[in-house]
C-alpha positions as CSV (number, residue, x, y, z in Angstrom):
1,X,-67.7,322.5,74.1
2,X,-66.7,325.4,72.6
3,X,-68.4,328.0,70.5
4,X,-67.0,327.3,66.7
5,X,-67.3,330.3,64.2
6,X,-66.1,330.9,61.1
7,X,-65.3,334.5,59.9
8,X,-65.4,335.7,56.5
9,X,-62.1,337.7,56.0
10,X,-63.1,338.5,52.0
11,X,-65.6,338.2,49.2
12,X,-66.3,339.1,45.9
13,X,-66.1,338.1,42.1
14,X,-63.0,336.4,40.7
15,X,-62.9,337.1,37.2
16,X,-61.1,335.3,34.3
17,X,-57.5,336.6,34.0
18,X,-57.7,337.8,30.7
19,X,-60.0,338.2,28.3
20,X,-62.5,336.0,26.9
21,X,-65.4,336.0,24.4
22,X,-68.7,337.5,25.1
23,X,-71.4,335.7,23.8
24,X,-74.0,333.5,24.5
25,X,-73.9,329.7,24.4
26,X,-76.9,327.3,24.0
27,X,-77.5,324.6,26.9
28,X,-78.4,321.2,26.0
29,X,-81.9,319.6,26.4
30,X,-80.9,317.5,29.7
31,X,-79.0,320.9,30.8
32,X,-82.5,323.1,30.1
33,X,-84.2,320.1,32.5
34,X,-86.1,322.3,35.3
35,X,-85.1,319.8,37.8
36,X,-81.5,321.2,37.1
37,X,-81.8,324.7,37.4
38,X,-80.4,325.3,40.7
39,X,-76.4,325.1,42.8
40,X,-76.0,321.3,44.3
41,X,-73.7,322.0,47.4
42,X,-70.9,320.1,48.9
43,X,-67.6,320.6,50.9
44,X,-64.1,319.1,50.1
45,X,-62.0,318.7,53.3
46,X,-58.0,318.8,53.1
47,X,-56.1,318.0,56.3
48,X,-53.1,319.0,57.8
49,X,-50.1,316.8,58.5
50,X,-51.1,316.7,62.2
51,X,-54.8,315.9,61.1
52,X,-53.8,312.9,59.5
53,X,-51.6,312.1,62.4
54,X,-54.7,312.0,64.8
55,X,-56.7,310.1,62.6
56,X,-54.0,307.1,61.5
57,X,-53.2,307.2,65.7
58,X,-54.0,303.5,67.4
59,X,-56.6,304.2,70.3
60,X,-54.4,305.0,73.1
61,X,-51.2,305.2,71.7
62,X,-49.2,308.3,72.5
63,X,-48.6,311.3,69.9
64,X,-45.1,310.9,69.8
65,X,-45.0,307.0,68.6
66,X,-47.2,308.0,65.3
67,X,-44.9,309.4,62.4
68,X,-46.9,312.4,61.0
69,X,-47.5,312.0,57.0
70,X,-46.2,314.9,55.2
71,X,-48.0,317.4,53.2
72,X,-46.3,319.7,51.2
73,X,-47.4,323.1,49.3
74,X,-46.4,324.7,46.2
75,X,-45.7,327.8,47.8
76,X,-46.6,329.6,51.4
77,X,-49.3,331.5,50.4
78,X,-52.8,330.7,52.1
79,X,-55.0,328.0,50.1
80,X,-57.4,330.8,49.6
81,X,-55.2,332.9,48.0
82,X,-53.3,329.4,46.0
83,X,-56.9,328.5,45.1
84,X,-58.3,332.1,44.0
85,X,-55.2,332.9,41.8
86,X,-55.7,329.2,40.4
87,X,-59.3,330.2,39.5
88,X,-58.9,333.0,38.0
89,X,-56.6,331.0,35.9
90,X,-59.2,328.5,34.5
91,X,-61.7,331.3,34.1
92,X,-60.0,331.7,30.8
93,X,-60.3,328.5,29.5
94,X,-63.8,327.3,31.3
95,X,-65.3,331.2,30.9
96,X,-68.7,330.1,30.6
97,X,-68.4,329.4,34.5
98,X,-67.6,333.2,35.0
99,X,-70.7,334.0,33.0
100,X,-74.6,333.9,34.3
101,X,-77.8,332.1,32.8
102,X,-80.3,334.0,31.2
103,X,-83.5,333.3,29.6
104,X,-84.7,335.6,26.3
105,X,-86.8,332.7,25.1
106,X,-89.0,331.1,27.6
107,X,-87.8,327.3,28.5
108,X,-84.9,327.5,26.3
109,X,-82.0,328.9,29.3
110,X,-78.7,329.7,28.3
111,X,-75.3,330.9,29.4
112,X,-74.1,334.5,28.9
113,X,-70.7,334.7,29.1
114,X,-69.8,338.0,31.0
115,X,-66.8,337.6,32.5
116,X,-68.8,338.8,35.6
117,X,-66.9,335.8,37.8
118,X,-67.4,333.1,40.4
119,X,-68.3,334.6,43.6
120,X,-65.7,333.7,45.8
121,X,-64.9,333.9,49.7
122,X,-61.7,333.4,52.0
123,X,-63.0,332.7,55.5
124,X,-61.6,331.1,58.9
125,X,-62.7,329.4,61.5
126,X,-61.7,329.6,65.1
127,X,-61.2,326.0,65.2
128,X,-59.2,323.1,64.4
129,X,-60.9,320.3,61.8
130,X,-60.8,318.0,64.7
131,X,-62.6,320.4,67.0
132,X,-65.8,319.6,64.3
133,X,-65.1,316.4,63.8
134,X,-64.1,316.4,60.4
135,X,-67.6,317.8,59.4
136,X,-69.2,314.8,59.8
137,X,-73.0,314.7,60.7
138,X,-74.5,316.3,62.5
139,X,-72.3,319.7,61.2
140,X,-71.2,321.1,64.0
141,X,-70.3,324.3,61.9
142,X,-73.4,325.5,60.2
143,X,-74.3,325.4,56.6
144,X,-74.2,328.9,55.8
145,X,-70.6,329.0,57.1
146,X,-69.1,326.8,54.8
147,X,-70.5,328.1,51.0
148,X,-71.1,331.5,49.9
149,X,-74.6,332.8,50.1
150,X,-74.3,336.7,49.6
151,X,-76.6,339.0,49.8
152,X,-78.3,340.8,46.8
153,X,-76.2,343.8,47.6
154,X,-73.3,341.7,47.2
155,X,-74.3,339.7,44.4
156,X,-77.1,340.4,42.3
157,X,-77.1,337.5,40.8
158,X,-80.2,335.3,41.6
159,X,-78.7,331.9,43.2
160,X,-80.5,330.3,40.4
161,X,-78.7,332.3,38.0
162,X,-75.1,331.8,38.8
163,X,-73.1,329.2,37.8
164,X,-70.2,328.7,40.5
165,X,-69.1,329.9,44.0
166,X,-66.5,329.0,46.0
167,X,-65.2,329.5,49.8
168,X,-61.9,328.4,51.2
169,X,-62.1,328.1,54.9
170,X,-58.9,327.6,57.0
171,X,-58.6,325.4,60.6
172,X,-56.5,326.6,63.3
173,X,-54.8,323.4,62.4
174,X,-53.9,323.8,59.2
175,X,-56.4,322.4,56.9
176,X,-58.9,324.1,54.8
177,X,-62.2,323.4,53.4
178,X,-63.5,324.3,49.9
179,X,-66.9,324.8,50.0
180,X,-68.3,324.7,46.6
181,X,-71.7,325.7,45.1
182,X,-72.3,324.8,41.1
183,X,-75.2,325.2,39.0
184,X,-76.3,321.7,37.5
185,X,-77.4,323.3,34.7
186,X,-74.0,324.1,33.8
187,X,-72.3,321.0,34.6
188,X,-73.1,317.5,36.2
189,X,-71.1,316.2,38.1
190,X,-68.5,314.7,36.3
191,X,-68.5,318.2,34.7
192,X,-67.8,319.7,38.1
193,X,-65.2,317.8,38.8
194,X,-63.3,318.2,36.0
195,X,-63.7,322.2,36.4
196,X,-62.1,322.1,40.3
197,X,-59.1,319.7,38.8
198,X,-58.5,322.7,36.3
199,X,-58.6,324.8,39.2
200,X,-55.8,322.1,41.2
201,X,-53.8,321.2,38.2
202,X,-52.9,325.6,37.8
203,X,-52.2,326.2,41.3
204,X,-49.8,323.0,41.1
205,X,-47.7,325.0,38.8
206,X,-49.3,323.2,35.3
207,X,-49.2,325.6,32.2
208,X,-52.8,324.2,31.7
209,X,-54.9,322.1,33.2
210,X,-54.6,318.1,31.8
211,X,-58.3,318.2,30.9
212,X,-59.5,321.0,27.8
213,X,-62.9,321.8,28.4
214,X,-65.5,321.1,25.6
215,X,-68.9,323.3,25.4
216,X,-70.5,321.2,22.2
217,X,-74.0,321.8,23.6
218,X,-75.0,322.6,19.8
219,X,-73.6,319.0,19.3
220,X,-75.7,317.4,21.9
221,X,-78.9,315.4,20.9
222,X,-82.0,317.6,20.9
223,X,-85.1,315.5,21.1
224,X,-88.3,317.1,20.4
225,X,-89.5,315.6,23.7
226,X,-91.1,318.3,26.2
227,X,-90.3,317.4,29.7
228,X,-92.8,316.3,31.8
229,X,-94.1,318.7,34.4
230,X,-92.3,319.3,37.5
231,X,-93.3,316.5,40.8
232,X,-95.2,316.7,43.4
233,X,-93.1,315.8,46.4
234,X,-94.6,314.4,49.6
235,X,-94.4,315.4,52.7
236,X,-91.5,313.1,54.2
237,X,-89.7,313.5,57.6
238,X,-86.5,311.6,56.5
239,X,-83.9,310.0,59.3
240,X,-80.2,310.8,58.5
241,X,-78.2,307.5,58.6
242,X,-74.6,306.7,57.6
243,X,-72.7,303.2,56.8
244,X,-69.4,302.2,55.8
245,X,-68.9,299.3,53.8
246,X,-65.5,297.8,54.3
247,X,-63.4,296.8,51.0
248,X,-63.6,292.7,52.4
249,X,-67.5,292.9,52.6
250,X,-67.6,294.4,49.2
251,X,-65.1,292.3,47.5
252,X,-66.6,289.0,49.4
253,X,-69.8,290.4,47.3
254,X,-67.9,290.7,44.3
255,X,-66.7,287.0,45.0
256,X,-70.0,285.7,45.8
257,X,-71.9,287.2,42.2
258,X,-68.8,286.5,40.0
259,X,-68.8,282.7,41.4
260,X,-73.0,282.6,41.1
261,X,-73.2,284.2,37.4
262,X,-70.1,282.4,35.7
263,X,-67.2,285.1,36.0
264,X,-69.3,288.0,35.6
265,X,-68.1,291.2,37.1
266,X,-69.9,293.6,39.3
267,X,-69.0,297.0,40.8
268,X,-69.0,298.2,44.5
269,X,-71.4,300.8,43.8
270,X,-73.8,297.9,42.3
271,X,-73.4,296.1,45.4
272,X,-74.2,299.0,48.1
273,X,-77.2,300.2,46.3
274,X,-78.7,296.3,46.4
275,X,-77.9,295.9,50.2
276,X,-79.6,299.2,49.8
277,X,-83.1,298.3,48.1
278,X,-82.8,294.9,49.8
279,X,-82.5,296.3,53.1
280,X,-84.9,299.6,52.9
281,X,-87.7,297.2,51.1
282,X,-87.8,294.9,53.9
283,X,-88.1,297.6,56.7
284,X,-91.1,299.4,55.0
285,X,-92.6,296.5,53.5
286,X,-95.6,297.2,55.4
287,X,-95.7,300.7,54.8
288,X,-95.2,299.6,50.5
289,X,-97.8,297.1,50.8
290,X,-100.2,299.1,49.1
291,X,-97.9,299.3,46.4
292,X,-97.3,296.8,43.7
293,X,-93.6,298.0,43.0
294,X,-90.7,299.3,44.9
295,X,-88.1,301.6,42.7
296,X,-84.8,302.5,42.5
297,X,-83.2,305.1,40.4
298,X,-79.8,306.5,39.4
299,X,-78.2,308.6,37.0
300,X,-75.1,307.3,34.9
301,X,-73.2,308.9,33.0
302,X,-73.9,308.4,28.6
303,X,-70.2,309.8,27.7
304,X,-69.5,306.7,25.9
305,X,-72.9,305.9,24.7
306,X,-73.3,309.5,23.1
307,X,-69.7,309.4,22.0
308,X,-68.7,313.0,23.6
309,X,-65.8,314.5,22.5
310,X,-63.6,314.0,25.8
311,X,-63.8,317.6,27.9
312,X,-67.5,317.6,27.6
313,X,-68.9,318.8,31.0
314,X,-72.1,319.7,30.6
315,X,-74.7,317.4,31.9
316,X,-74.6,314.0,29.8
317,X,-76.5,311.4,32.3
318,X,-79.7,309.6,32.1
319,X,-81.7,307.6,34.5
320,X,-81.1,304.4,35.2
321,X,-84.4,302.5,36.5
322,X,-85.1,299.3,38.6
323,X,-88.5,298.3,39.7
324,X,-90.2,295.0,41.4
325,X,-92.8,293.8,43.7
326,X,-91.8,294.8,47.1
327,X,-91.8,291.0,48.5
328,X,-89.4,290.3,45.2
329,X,-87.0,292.0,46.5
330,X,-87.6,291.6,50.1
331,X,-87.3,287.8,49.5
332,X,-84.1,287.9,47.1
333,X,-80.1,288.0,48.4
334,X,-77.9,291.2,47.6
335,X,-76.0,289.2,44.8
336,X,-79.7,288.3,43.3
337,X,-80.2,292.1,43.3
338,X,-76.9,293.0,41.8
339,X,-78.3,290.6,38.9
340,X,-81.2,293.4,38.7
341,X,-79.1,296.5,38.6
342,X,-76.8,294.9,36.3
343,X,-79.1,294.5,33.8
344,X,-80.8,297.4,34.2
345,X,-78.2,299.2,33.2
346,X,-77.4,297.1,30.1
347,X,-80.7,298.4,29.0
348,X,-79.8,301.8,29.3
349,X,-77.5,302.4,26.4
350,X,-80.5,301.7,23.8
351,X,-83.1,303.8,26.4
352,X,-80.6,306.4,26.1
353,X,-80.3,305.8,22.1
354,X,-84.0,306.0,21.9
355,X,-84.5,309.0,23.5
356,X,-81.7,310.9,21.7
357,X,-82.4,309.4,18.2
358,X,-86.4,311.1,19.5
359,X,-88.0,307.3,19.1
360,X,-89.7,307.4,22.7
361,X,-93.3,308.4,20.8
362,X,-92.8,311.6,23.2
363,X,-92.3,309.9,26.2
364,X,-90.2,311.8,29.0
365,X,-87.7,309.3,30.6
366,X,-86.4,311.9,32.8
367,X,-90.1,312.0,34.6
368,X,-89.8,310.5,38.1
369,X,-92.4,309.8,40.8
370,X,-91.6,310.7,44.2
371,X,-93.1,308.5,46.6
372,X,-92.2,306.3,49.8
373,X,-92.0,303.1,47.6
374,X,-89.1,304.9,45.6
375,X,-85.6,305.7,46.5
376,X,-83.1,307.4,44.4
377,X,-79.6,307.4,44.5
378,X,-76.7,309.5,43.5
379,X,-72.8,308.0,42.9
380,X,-70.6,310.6,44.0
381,X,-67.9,307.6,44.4
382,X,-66.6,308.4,40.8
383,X,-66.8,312.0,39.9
384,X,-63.5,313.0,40.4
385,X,-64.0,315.2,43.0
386,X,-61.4,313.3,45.7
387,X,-58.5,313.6,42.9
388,X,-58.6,317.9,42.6
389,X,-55.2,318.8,44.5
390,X,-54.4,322.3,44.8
391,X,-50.3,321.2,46.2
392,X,-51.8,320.0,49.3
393,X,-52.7,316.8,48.8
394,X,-55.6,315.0,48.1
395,X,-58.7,315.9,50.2
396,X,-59.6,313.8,53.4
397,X,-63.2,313.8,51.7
398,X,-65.1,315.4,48.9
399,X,-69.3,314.9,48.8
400,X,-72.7,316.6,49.0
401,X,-73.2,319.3,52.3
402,X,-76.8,317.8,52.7
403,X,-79.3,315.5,51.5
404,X,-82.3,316.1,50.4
405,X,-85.6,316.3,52.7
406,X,-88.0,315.9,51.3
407,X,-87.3,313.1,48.6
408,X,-86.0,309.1,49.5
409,X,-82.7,309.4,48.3
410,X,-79.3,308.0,49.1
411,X,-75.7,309.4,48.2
412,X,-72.8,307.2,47.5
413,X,-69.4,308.0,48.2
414,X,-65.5,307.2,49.1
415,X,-65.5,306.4,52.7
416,X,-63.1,309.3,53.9
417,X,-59.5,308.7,55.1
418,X,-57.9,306.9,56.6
419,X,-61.1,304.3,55.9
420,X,-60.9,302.0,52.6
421,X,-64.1,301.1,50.8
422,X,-67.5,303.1,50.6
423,X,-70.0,305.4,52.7
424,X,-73.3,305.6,52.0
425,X,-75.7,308.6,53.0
426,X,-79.3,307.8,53.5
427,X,-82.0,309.9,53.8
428,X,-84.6,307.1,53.0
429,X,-86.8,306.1,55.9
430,X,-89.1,307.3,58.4
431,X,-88.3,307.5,62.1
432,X,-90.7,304.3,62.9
433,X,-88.3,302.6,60.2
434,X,-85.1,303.8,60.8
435,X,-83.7,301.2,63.3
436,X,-84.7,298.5,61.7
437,X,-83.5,299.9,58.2
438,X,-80.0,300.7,60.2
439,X,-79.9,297.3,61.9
440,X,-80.7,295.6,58.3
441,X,-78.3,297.0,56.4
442,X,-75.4,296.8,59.2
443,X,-76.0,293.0,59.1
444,X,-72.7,291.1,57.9
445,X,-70.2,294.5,57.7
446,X,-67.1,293.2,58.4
């Protein structure tokens, strides 16, 4: 095996292309959350026509019987320089991305909008996207080679501080990967997403981008609830684990709940996260046996709920929480355990009411507890993320560079091309329950 680098040809600010306002813009009470305060990572992979080739290519068969799919570009520039111009671009429009977050009033962040950019790299690697297998785990390429982290001296902006970077690394083989970094107290997201489809809809060729960003933080609700303090997380030594869930095992699913509740529809996220909890609670049943529940948590999204004007893309989610006796849900089927999820997110709409309308009596609903009987789980399935195309195409895959390690926590996701259904990224168990976690949950994938 070969030594694979990557090489960072430029870096720097992009600024907007023209001017914007300077001012200061409020964030909203979920945005100000301390838990959010920080850049969530991930990396959007685009192939090249002879990438895809490889991948659709029958075991064995030679190069030569596969027609290569075409990809074509708006123009021959490099995707750095396509996506960098781009940027710039929606800077004008989404300036508040180009600005930092500052903090005259302690607890009460907010966005200064200094035109002072996104921090942006072009880099390339001395490989081909194959040659690293696609970035699967484990990364052959390291972390720090595929987002920006610059140096003080480069960027004095504390990480914590800055609201976007971006790197665009090219493969000897033609394919790039955009490696993104975003602040979540900026944008969850949904938000995100809708920022890097700006970016794709300019370089295209659009005169704007299809979506108009909202701020309307002075519109959001503003509950007089103080958050709760920050966790305690334990001490965990998470296994990495990945599963694909065919579209035919899913849809069976879908079959099976729809036939056992009277027509009632379900989603494919609903079903992985209950094979999920199903399969997770039975492996460390013994280890939760000193624990009268087992949780599960996810955020969804309370755009309708709230009623935000469309554009909105600051953070607008709110937790949505499941919780039973371990040998409940050790002893119920995956359908019985959609049931649970289903409902548990009927209830959220008035939670979510509640809280906003300040009728909680105080009560923090963001507060979570991080222990081994909880898992917690994040739908990246949906964003938009695997829609942004900058006149290349559509990315192979779009998720999260790393899960977390310290905290139970799965990530949900489209299974990347040429697969059809959805991969799941667990971080969940202990080495002493990984195998029989794994060998649970790949029960019956078909």
């Amino acid at each position: 095996m070969g030594i694979f680098t990557v090489t960072k040809l430029s870096e720097g600010p992009v600024r907007p292309s023209a001017d914007t306002p300077s001012e200061t813009l409020p964030l909203a009470w979920v945005d100000r959350y301390p838990t959010h305060r920080g850049l969530v990572e991930s990396t959007h992979i685009y192939c090249s026509g002879d990438d895809v080739a490889k991948m659709l290519l029958p075991p064995q068969a030679p190069a030569a019987a596969t027609k290569k799919k075409e990809v074509t570009t708006k123009s021959k520039k490099s995707p750095a320089a396509v996506v960098r111009g781009a940027l710039a671009d929606a800077l004008v429009l989404y300036y508040p991305f180009a600005g930092r977050i500052v903090e005259d009033v302690p607890g009460r962040p907010a966005v200064l909008c200094s035109a002072e950019g996104v921090y942006f790299v072009e880099a390339a690697a001395n490989c081909t996207l194959a040659d690293v297998n696609f970035l699967e785990r484990p990364l052959l390429l390291a972390k720090e080679q595929l987002v920006p982290c610059p140096t003080p001296d480069l960027w004095p902006v504390e990480p914590h501080n800055s609201l976007a970077m971006i790197q665009v690394t090219t493969f000897t083989c033609g394919g790039f990967v955009v490696g993104l970094r975003t602040n979540h107290a900026v944008a969850d997201g949904t938000g995100a997403a809708q920022f890097l489809n700006a970016v794709g809809d300019l370089a295209r060729g659009l005169p704007e981008p299809r979506v108009k960003p909202i701020w309307g933080r002075d519109r959001f609700p503003d509950p007089d609830i103080k958050p709760g303090p920050l966790p305690e997380l334990p001490v965990l030594a998470l296994e990495y684990i990945a599963f694909d869930f065919p579209t035919a095992y899913l849809d069976k699913l879908k079959s099976q709940y729809a036939a056992s509740t009277g027509g009632k529809i379900c989603s494919g996220f609903d079903i992985v996260i209950a094979k999920l909890w199903q399969c997770r609670t039975r492996a460390i049943i013994d280890a939760a046996a000193g624990a009268d529940d087992v949780r599960l948590c996810f955020f969804a999204s309370v755009r309708h709920v709230l009623k935000l004007e469309p554009g909105y893309y600051g953070n607008a989610i709110f937790p949505v929480k499941v919780q039973a006796p371990a040998e409940k849900v050790a002893g119920s089927s995956v359908v019985e355990l959609v049931g649970m999820v289903r409902e548990a997110k009927r209830r959220m709409a008035e939670e979510c009411l509640r809280w906003a309308e300040d009728r909680t009596g105080g009560v923090d609903p963001f507060q979570m507890t991080f222990n081994y009987e909880s898992v917690y789980v994040s739908d990246w399935s949906k964003l938009g993320f695997t829609d942004v195309d900058y006149g290349y195409g559509a990315p192979m895959s779009a998720g999260p560079l790393v899960n977390c390690d310290l905290i139970a926590s799965v990530i949900v996701m489209r299974a990347p091309a040429p697969l059809a259904g959805t991969r799941l990224l667990a971080s969940c168990v202990t080495k002493e329950h990984a195998d029989e976690f794994a060998r649970r949950m790949r029960e019956d994938l078909v």
